[in-house]
C-alpha positions in Angstrom: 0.0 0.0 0.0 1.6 3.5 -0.8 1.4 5.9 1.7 1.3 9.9 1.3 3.9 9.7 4.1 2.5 13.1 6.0 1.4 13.6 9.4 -2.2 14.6 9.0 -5.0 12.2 9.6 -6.8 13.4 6.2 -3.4 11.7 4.2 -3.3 8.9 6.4 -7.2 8.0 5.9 -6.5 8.6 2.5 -3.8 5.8 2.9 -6.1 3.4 3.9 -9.2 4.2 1.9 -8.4 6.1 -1.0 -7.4 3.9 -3.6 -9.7 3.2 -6.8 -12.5 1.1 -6.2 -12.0 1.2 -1.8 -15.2 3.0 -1.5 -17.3 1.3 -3.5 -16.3 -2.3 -2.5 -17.6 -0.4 1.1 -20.7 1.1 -0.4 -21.7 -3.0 -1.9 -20.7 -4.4 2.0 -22.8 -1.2 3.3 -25.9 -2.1 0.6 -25.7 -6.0 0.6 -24.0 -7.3 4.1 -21.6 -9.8 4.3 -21.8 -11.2 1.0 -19.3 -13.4 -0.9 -16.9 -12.5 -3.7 -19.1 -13.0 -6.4 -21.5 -10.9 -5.0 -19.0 -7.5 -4.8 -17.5 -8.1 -7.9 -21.3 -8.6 -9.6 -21.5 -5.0 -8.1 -18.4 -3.1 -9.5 -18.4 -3.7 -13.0 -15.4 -3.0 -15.0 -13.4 -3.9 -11.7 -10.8 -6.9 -12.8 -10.6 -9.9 -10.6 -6.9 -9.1 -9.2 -7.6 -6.0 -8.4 -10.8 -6.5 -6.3 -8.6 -9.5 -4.3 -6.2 -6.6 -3.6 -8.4 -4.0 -2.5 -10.1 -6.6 -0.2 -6.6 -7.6 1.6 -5.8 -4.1 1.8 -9.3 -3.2 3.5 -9.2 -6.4 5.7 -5.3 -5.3 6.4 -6.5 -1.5 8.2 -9.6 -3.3 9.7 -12.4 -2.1 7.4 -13.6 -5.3 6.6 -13.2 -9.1 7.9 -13.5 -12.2 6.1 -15.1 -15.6 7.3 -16.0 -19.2 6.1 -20.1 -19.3 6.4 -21.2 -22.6 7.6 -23.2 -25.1 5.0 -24.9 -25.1 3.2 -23.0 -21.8 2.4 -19.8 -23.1 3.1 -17.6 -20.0 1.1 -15.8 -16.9 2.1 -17.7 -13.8 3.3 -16.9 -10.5 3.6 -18.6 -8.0 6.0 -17.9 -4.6 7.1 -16.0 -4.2 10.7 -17.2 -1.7 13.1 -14.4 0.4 12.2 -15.7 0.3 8.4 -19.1 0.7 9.7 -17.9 3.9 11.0 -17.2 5.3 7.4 -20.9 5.5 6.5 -21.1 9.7 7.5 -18.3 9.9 5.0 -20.3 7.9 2.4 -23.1 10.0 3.0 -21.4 13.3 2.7 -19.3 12.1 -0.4 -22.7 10.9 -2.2 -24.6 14.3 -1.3 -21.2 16.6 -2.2 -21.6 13.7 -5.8 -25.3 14.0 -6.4 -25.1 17.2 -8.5 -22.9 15.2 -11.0 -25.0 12.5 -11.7 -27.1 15.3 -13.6 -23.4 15.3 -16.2 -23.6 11.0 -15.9 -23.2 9.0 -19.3 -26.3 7.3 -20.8 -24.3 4.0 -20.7 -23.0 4.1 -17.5 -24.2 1.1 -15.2 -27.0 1.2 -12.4 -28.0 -1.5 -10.1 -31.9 -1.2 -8.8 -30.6 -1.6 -5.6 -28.4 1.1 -5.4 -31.5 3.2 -4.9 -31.4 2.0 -1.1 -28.6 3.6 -0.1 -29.4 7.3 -1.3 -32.9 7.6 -0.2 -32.1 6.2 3.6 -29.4 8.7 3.9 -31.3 12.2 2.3 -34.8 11.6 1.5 -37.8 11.2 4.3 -41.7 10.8 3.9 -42.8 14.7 4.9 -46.2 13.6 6.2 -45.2 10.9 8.7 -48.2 10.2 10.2 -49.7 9.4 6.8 -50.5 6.1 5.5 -47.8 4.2 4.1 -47.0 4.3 0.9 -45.5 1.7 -1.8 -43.7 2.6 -4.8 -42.2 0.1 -7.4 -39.5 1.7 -9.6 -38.4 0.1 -12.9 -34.8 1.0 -14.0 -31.5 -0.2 -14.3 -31.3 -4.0 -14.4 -34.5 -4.5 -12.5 -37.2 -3.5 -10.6 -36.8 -1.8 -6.7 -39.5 -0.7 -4.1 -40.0 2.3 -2.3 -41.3 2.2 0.8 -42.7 5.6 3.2 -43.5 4.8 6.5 -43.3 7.0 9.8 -41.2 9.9 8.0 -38.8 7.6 6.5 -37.8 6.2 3.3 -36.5 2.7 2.5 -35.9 1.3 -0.7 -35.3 -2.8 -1.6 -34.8 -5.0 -4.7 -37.8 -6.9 -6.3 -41.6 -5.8 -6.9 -44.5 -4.6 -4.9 -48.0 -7.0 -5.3 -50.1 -3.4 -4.7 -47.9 -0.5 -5.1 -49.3 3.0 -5.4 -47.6 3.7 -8.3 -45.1 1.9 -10.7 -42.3 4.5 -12.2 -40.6 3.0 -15.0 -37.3 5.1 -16.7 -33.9 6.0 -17.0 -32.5 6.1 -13.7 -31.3 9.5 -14.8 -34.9 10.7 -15.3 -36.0 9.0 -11.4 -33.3 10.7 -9.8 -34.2 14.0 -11.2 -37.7 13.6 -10.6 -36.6 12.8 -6.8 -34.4 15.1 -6.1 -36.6 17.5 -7.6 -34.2 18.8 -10.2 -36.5 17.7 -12.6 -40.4 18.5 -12.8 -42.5 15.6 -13.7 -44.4 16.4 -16.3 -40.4 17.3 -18.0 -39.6 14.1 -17.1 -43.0 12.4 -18.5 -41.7 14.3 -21.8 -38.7 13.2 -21.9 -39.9 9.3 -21.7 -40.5 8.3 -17.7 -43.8 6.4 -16.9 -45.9 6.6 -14.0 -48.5 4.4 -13.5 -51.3 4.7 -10.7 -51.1 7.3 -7.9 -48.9 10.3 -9.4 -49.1 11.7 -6.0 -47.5 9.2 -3.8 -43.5 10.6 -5.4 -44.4 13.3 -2.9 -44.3 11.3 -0.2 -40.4 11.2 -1.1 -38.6 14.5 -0.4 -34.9 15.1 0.3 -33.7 16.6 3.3 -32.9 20.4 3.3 -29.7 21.0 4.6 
């Protein structure tokens, strides 16, 4: 591992976490668990397979993450976050809120995972009526479908489909994170080819957090 070799804790957490790809492999473990190999590398495309066994010796090496042999019927390697990488998730949060602006710049062919979603809207979005009903929202993007979820002035967000949602939204994930972020008015966003199906109303229930 090359180190800045300075006296500063900003350069030394820099040594530890700033390589390519550090981050993210943190972000899956934050998103998924403990999860196996297979599973991180499924979520870092364009990562190659000598670097992610790297990375994950030089994260298990500073005590971000810790590796064990599941039981059967699993019977493989996991990986899970440590408390100590458990404690990077305000510096996830104020990275992806200092990053959201640029996703408005992103590449129509860069990659999104539905579940990706999960992460975002538990950290800066909240249901402004809390004592509301619940509501259920199936979004359609990426490489599958994810549900929203309001309940008690928060927001979750998990792979698969809803059996009753309140409204299917179906898109580019550029267009749903415009409309929820509200960067993006809907009816632009119904121009410019989202979908929404059933109770238009219920993406209110989803509001990010002034600052």
């Amino acid at each position: 591992m090359r180190s800045y070799g300075q006296f500063c804790a900003l350069a030394k957490a820099l040594d530890a976490i700033g390589d390519r790809w550090s981050l993210l492999i943190v972000r899956e473990l934050l998103l998924q668990g403990a999860c196996r190999y297979t599973d991180i590398k499924r979520g870092l495309p364009g990562i190659a397979t000598n670097l992610l066994a790297d990375r994950l010796q030089q994260l298990e090496g500073v005590g971000v993450i810790s590796r064990e042999v599941a039981p059967p019927p699993v019977a493989t390697t996991l990986f899970r976050l440590t408390p100590r990488g458990e404690d990077l998730v305000p510096v996830i949060r104020e990275l992806g809120r200092w990053g959201a602006p640029l996703l408005a710049e992103a590449r129509d062919d860069d990659v999104f995972h539905a579940y990706w979603l999960a992460l975002p809207l538990e950290l800066y979005y909240h249901d402004p009526t809390p004592d509301a009903d619940p509501v259920v929202i199936e979004v359609r993007t990426g490489d599958g479908p994810a549900v929203i979820e309001t309940a008690g002035g928060r927001v979750r967000a998990r792979p698969g489909s809803a059996r009753n949602p309140d409204a299917v939204v179906s898109g580019p994930p550029n267009l749903i994170h415009g409309v929820l972020s509200r960067r993006l008015a809907l009816d632009e966003a119904r121009r410019q080819g989202l979908e929404v199906e059933g109770d238009a109303a219920a993406l209110e229930r989803v509001q990010p957090v002034e600052r």
